[in-house]
C-alpha positions in Angstrom: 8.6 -23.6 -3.1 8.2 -19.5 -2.5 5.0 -18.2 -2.5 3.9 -16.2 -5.1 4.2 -12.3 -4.0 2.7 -12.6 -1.1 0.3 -9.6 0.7 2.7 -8.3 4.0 1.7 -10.3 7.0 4.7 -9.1 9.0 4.5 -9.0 12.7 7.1 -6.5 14.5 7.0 -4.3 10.8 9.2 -1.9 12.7 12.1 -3.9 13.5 13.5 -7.6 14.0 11.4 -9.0 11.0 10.1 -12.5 12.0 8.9 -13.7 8.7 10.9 -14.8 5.9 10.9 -12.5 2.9 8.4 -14.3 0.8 5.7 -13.6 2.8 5.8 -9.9 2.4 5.0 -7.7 -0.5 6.3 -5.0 -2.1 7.7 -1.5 -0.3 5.0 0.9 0.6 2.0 -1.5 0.7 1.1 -2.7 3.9 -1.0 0.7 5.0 -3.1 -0.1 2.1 -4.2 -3.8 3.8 -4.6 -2.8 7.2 -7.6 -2.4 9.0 -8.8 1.1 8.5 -8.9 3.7 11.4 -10.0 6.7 12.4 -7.4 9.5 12.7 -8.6 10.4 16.7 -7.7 6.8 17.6 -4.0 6.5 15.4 -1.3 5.2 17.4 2.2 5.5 15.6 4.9 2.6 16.7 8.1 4.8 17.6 11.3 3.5 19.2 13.2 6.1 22.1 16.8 6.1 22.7 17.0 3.0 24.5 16.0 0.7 21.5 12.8 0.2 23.6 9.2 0.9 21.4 6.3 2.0 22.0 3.5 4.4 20.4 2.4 8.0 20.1 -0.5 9.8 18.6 -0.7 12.0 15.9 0.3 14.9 17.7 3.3 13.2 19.0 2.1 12.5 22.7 3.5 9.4 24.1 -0.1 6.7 25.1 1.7 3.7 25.2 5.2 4.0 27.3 8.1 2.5 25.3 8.7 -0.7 26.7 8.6 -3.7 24.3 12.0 -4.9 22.0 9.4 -4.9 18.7 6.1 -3.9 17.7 3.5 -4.0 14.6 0.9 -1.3 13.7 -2.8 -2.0 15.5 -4.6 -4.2 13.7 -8.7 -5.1 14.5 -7.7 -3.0 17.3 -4.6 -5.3 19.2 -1.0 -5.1 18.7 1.7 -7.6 18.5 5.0 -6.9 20.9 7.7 -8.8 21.6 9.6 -8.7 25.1 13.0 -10.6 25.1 11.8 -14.0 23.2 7.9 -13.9 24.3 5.3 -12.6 22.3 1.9 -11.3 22.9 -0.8 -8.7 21.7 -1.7 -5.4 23.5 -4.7 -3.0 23.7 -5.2 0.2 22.4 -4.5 1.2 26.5 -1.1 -0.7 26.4 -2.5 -3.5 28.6 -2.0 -7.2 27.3 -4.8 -8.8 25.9 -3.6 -11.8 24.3 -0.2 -12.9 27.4 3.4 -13.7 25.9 4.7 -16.9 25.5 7.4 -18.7 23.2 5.7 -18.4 19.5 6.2 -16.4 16.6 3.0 -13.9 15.9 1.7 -12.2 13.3 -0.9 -9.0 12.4 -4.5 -10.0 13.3 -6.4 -9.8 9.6 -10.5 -10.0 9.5 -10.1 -10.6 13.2 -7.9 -14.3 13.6 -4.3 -14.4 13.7 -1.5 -16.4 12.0 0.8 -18.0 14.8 3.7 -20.1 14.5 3.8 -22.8 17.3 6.5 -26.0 16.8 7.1 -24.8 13.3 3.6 -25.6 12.3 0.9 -22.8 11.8 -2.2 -22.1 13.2 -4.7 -19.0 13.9 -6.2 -17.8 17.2 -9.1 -15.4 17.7 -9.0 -11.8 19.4 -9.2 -13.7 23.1 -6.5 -15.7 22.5 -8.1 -19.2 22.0 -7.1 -21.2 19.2 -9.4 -21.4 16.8 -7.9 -23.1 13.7 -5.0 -25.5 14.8 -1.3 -25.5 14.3 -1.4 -28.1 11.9 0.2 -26.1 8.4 3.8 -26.1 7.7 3.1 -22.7 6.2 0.3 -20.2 6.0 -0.7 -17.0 5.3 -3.3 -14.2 7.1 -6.9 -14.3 5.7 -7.6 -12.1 3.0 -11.0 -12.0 1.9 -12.3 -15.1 4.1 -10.1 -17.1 2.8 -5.8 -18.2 3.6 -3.7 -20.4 1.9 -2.0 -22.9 3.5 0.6 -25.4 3.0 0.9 -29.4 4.2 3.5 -31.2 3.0 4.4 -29.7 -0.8 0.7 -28.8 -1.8 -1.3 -25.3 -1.2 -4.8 -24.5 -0.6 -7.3 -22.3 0.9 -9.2 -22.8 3.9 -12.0 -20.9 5.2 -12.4 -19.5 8.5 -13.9 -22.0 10.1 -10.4 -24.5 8.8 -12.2 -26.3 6.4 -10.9 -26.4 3.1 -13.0 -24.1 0.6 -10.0 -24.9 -2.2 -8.3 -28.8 -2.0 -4.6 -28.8 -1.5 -3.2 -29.4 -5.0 -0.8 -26.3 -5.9 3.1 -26.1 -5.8 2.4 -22.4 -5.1 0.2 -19.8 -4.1 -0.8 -16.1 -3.6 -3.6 -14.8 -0.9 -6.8 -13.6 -2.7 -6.9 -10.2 -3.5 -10.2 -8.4 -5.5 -11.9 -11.7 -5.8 -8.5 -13.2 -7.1 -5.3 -15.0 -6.6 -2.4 -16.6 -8.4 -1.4 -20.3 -8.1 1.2 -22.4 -9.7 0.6 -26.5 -11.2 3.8 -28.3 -13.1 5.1 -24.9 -13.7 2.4 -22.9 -15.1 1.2 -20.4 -13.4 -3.0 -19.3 -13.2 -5.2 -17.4 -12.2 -8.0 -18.3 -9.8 -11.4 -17.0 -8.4 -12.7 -17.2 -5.0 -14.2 -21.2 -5.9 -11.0 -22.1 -7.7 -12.0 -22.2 -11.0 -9.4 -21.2 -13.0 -9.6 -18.6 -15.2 -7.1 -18.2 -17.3 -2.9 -18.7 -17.8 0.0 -16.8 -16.7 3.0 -16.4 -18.9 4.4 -14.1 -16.5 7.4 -14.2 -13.9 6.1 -12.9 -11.2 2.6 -11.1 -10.7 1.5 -8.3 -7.7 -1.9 -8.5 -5.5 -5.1 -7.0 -7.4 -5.5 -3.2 -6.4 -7.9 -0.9 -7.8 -8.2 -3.6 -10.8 -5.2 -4.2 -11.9 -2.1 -6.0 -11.2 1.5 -5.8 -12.0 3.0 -8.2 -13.9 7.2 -8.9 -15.0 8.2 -11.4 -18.1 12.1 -11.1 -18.4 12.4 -8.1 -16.5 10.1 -5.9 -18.1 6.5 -4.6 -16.2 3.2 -4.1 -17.2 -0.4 -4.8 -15.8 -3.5 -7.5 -16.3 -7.1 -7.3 -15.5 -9.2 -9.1 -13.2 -9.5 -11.2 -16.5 -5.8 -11.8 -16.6 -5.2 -9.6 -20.0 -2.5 -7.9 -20.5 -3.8 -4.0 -20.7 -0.9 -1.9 -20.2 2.1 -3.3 -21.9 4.8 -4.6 -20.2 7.5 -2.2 -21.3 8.5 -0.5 -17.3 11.5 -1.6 -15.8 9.8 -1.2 -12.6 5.9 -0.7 -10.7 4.3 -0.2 -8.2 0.9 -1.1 -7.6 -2.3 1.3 -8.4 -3.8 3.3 -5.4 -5.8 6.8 -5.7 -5.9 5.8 -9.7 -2.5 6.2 -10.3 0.7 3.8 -9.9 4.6 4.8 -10.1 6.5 3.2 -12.7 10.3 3.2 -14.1 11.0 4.1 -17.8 14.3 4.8 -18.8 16.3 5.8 -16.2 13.4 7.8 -14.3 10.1 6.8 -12.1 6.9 9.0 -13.0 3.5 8.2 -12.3 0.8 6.5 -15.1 -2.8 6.4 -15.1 -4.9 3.3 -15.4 -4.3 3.5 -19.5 -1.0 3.6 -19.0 -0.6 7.4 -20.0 1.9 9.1 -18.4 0.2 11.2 -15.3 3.6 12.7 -13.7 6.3 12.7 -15.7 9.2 10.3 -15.5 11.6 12.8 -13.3 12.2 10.9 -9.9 14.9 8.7 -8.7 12.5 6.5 -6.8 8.6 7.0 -5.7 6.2 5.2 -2.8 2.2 5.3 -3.7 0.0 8.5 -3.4 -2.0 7.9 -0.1 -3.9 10.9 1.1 -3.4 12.6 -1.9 0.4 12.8 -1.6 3.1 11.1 -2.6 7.1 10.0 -1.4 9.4 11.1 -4.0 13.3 11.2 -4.6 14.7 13.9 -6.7 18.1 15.0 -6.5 19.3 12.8 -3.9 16.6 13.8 -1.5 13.0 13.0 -0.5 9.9 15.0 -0.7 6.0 15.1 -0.8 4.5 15.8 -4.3 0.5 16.3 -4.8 -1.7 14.7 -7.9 -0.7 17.4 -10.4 3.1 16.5 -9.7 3.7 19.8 -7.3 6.0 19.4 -4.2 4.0 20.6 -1.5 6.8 19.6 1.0 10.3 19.9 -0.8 13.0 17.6 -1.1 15.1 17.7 1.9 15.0 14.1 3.9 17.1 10.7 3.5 14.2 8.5 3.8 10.4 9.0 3.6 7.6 6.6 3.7 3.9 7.2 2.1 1.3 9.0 4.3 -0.8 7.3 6.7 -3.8 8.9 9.0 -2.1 12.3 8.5 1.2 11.3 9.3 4.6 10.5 8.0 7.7 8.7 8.7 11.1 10.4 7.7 14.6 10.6 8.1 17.2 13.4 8.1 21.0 13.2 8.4 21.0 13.9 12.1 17.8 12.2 12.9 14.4 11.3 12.2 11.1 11.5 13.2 7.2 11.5 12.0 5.9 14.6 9.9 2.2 16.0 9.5 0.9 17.3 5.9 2.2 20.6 6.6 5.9 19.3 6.8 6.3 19.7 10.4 7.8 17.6 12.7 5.3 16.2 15.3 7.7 13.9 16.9 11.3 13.4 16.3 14.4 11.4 17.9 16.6 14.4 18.0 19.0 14.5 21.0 19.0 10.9 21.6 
């Protein structure tokens, strides 16, 4: 059984993926999950022309010497690498903290980790001990104090100590997001608080983590969003959308993507060939082919000109050009780029 849009937990975001697909969420999410930063102590993951990464701060200095085959962002202040088919965690110095060794990693969340050791899952803490044993044949990174995990065909939710806080007893299940998450019994899908009382039904296909209040929702192709209360407040009439963030969330009508408010009124209007989520005030858009930055009132404050373009995160950007690529401050301006390699 999938899991039921799961929040990212992907470990080496930038490249060579070790998590299957339905562990991760939606594009343009993950920033919003991890642990939050101050701008002085940013490192960016970057790769140099040998394939090799390593990371840079955010005026494009090179701290951490490209060395490792794959990377994640910092998270609770360690990183996970990868050298050839060990992998470990790193410092914000570049020093290993947490030695390689043959298992599959994943992003440190409210300060244990998901590992994968003999195809059964576990979590260690921040100085490498195990802490919760490998004894799940899946799990997930805690969210809120609690993770789901799976033994044998059932779900629940242990605590961080590995007991049980919600008894195995769902074919499938989400992490907790905003107090709530979204399991599935005999084919029926519901939604839960944090004691597993269930609160009310799902008749919906698939449904998105909680953000800012609200969640995305599809039945038969067609998107809208519930409450915390699971009712349907903004109809399910978008062929596409993203999640809420900075009171806003991109959606697809028609042939366009625009930008709605939390009533469902239109904020930006439907003009875009695709969108990311405003972070930092700004937001990825496609128009014409190309990618740009627009503010809240739908203005591009950097125009259209890049192949690819991710949201803003701690002041910086990633984009791509024809040529090459590179990471971009608020202003537009390159403050690293692969150029010449």
């Amino acid at each position: 059984m999938r899991l039921l849009l799961l929040l990212n937990l992907s470990c080496f975001i930038l490249c060579n993926s070790c998590i299957p697909l339905q562990r991760q969420e939606v594009s343009g999410t993950q920033k919003f999950l991890e642990a939050s930063l101050t701008n002085d102590s940013y490192l960016q993951p970057y790769q140099d022309e040998h394939g090799q990464y390593g990371f840079i701060n955010q005026k494009g200095v090179t701290v951490i010497t490209p060395q490792f085959d794959s990377v994640s962002n910092f998270s609770d202040n360690l990183a996970a690498v990868k050298i050839n088919d060990l992998s470990g965690y790193i410092n914000r110095s570049g020093k290993l903290a947490i030695p390689l060794r043959n298992w599959s990693v994943f992003n440190f969340s409210e300060k244990l980790a998901l590992v994968e050791i003999d195809k059964k899952f576990g979590y260690i803490d921040k100085s490498g001990n195990m802490a919760i044993p490998p004894v799940f044949d899946e799990a997930t990174s805690f969210y809120e104090g609690l993770a789901a995990v799976k033994v044998g065909e059932k779900w629940g939710f242990i605590n961080q100590e590995g007991k049980f806080s919600i008894d195995l007893k769902y074919d499938e299940a989400s992490v907790f997001s905003e107090g709530r998450a979204v399991v599935s019994h005999n084919n029926q899908k519901y939604l839960i608080d944090k004691v597993g009382r269930s609160l009310t039904k799902l008749n919906f296909d698939d449904v998105s983590r909680f953000s800012e209040g609200l969640a995305s929702v599809s039945r038969s192709g067609r998107f809208g969003y519930i409450d915390r209360s699971g009712r349907l407040v903004i109809p399910a009439i978008f062929l596409e959308a993203l999640i809420f963030t900075e009171n806003s969330a991109g959606a697809y009508l028609v042939d366009k993507f625009g930008y709605i408010d939390k009533n469902g009124k239109t904020l930006i209007d439907f003009q875009f060939e695709a969108v990311e989520p405003f972070s930092e005030g700004l937001a990825a858009v496609k128009k014409s082919g190309k990618w740009g930055f627009i503010d809240k009132s739908g203005n591009f404050v950097i125009e259209p000109q890049f192949e690819s373009a991710s949201s803003f995160n701690h002041g910086l950007a990633s984009v791509g050009k024809e040529e090459y690529g590179g990471f971009i401050d608020r202003s537009g301006q390159f403050i690293w780029t692969n150029k010449g390699y």
